[in-house]
Structures are given as structure tokens and as C-alpha cells.
VOBA-1610 file (N, C-alpha, C; in pm, whole numbers, padded with zeros to 5 digits, always signed):
BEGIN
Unk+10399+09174+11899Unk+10256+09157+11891Unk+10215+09155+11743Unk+10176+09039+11677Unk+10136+09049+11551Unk+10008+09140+11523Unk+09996+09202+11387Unk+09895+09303+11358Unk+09776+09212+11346Unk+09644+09259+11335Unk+09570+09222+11336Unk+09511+09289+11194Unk+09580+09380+11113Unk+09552+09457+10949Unk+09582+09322+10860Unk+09510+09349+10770Unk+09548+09306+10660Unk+09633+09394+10617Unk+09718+09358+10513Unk+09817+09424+10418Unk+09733+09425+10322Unk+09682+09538+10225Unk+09657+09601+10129Unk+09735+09553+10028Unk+09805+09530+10025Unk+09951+09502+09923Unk+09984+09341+09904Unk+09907+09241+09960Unk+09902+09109+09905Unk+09860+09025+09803Unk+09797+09166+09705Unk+09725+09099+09558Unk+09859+09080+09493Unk+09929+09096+09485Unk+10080+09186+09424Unk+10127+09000+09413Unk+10099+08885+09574Unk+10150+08786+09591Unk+10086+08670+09520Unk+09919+08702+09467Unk+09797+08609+09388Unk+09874+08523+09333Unk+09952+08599+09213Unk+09993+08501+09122Unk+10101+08412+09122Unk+10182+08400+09268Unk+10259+08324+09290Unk+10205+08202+09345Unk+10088+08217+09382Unk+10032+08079+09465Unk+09986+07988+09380Unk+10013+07994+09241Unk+10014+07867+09192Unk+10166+07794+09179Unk+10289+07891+09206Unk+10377+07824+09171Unk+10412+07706+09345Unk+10420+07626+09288Unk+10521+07552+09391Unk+10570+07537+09557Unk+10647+07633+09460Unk+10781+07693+09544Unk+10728+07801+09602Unk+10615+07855+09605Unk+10573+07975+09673Unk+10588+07959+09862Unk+10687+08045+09937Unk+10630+08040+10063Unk+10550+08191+10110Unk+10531+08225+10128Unk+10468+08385+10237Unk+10526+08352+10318Unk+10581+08473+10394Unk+10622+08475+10551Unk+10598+08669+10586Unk+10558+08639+10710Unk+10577+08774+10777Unk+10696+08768+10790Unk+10756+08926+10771Unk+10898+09009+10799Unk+10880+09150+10803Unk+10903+09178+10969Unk+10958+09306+11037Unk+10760+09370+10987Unk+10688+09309+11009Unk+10551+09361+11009Unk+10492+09389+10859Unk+10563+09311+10760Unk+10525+09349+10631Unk+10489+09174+10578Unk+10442+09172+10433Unk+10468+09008+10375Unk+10563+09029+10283Unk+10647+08897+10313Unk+10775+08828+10187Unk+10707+08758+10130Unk+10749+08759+09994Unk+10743+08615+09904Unk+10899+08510+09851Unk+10887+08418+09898Unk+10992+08336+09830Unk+10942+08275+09723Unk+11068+08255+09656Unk+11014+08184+09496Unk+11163+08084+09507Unk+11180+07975+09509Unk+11243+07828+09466Unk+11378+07858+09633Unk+11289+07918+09747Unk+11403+07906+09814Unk+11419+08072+09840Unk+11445+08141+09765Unk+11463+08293+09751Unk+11383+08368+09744Unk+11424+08452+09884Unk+11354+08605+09908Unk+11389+08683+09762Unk+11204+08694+09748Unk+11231+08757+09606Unk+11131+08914+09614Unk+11023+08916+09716Unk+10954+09088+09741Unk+10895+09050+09857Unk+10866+09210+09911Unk+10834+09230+10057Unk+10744+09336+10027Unk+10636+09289+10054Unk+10482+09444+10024Unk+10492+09469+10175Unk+10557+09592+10184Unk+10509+09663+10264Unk+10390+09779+10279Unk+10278+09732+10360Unk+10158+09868+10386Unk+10160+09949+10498Unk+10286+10000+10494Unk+10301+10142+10647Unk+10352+10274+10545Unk+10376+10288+10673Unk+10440+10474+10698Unk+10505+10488+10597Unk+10558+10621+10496Unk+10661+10582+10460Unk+10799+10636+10567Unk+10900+10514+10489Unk+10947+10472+10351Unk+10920+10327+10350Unk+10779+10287+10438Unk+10802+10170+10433Unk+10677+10175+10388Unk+10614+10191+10237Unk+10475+10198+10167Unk+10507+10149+09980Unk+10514+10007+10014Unk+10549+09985+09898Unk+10608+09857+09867Unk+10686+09840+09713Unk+10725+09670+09730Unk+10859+09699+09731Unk+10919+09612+09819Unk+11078+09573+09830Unk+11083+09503+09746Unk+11170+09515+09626Unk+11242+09388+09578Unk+11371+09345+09545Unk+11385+09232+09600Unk+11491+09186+09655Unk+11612+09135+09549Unk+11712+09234+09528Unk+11843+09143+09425Unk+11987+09190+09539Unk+12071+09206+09417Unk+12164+09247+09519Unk+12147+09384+09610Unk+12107+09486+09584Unk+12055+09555+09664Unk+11923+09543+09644Unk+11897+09679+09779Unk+11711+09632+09784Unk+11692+09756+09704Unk+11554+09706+09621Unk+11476+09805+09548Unk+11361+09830+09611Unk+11304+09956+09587Unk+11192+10017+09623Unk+11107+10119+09545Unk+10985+10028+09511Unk+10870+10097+09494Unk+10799+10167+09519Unk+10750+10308+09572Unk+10672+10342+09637Unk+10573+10316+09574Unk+10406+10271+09659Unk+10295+10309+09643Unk+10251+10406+09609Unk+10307+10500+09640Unk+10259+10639+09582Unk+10309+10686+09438Unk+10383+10589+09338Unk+10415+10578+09214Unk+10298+10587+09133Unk+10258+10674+09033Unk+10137+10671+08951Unk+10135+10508+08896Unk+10264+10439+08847Unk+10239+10370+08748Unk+10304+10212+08884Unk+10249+10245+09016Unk+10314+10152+09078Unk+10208+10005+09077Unk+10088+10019+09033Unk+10050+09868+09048Unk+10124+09790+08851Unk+10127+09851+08774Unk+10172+09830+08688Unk+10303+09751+08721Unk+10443+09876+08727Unk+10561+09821+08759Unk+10570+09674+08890Unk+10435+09649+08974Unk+10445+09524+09043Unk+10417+09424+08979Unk+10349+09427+08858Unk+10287+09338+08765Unk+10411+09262+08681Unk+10503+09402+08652Unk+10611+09347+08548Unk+10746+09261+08673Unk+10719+09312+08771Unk+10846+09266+08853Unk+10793+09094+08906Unk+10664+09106+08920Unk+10608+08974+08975Unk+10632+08864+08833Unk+10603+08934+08702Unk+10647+08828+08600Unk+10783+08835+08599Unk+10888+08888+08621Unk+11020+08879+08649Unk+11010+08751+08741Unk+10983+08769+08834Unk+11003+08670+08965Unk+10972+08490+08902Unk+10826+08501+08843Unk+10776+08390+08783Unk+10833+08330+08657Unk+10916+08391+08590Unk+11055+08398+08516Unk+11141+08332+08553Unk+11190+08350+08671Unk+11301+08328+08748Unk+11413+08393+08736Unk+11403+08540+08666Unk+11474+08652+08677Unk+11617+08594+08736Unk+11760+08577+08708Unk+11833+08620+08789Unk+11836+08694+08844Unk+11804+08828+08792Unk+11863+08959+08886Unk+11756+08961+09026Unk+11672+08881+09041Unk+11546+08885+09140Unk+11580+08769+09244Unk+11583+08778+09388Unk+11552+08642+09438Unk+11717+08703+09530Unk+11720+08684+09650Unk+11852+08630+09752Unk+11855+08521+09824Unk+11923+08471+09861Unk+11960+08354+09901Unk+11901+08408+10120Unk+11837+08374+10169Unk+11759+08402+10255Unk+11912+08344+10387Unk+12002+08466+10511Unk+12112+08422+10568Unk+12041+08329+10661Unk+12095+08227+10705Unk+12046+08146+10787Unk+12011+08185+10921Unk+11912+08205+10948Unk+11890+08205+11128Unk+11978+08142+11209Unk+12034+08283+11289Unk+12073+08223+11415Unk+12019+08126+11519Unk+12080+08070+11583Unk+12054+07999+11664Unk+12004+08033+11799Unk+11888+08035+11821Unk+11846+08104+11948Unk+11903+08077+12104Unk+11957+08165+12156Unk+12055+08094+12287Unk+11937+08069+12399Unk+11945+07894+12421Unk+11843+07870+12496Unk+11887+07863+12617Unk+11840+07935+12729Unk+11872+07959+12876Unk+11838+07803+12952Unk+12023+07777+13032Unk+11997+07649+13072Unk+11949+07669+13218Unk+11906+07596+13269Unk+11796+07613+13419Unk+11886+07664+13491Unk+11855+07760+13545Unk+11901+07811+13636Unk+11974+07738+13745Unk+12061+07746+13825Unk+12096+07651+13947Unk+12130+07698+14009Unk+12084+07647+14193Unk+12068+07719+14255Unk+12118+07668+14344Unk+12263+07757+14395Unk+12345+07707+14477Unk+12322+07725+14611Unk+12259+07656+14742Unk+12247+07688+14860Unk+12313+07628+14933Unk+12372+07743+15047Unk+12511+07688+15088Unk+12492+07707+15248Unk+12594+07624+15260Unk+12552+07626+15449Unk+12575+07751+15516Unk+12459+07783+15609Unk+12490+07918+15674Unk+12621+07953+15716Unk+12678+08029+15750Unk+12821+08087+15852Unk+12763+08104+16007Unk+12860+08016+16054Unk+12815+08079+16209Unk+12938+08159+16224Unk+12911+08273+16274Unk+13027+08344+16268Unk+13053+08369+16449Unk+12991+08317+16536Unk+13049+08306+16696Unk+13151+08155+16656Unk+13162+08074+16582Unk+13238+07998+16558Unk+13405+08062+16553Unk+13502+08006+16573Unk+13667+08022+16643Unk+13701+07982+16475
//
């Protein structure tokens, strides 16, 4: 069931929407940003440990919101991103293939007479 909240945490994405290559996507109830193809941050606005920005290299990093100096450090990571940072950005694994259910079929078979020899 998609939320019906805004995320608090989407100013963080402003300055990517002039680039390009910008997509948004919802993930797991939070927003991603891609930059040229690559998952590059995920603002999450919940519970913690999920109150804050993911950002995405080889492992995941995490910001908390509750960081005194955390709208700052999103400022410097978002010009990282607009950079094109190596250390920022993963290569997004390809979606599986959803297994699509083939019609059902429905085998009806001749009764048994069973007073039959």
C-alpha cells in the first residue's frame, strides 16, 4: 500500500533535478536518487534506523537525521553525487523476472462408474 506522507527528506533531492540523468524512485517506503544510471542516496523519513540518508558506494552509509550537522553533511554528499564522485553511485542489480502464472488448466475427466466389471 503506498504512503500517502510526504517524505520530509526530499529537499536533500532539489538539486539533482536539473541534472539529466536524474531518476527518483520509491524503495522499500523511502525515495532513491539515481544519477547517470546509479543508485546514488535513499532519504529515508521513518523509525529509526531508518531516519536519514543512505548513501550508496560500496557499502551503505548512513546518516542519521538526528546528526547536529546532518543537513550540512547532505549538502556536501549531494555535491559529491553532482561531481560524479566515484566513491558514490552502484550499479542498480537487475530485476528479476516476475514468474507469470500460466492459466490454469483444467482437467475434467470422465466420471468412474464403478458397478462397471
Amino acid at each position: 500500500m503506498p504512503s500517502s506522507l510526504r517524505n520530509s527528506l526530499v529537499w536533500i533531492f532539489e538539486a539533482f533535478e536539473r541534472d539529466s540523468t536524474y531518476i527518483a524512485k520509491r524503495m522499500f517506503g523511502c525515495d532513491a536518487a539515481y544519477i547517470d544510471g546509479l543508485l546514488c542516496l535513499v532519504a529515508a523519513d521513518r523509525d529509526e534506523p531508518w531516519n536519514g540518508l543512505l548513501v550508496c558506494t560500496s557499502q551503505w552509509l548512513y546518516v542519521s537525521q538526528d546528526d547536529p550537522t546532518f543537513e550540512t553533511i547532505a549538502e556536501e554528499i549531494t555535491a559529491l553525487v553532482l561531481a560524479r564522485d566515484p566513491r558514490v553511485g552502484v550499479e542498480p542489480k537487475p530485476r528479476r523476472a516476475r514468474k507469470v502464472e500460466s492459466s490454469r488448466r483444467v482437467v475434467v475427466s470422465k466420471p468412474v462408474d464403478r458397478d462397471e466389471p
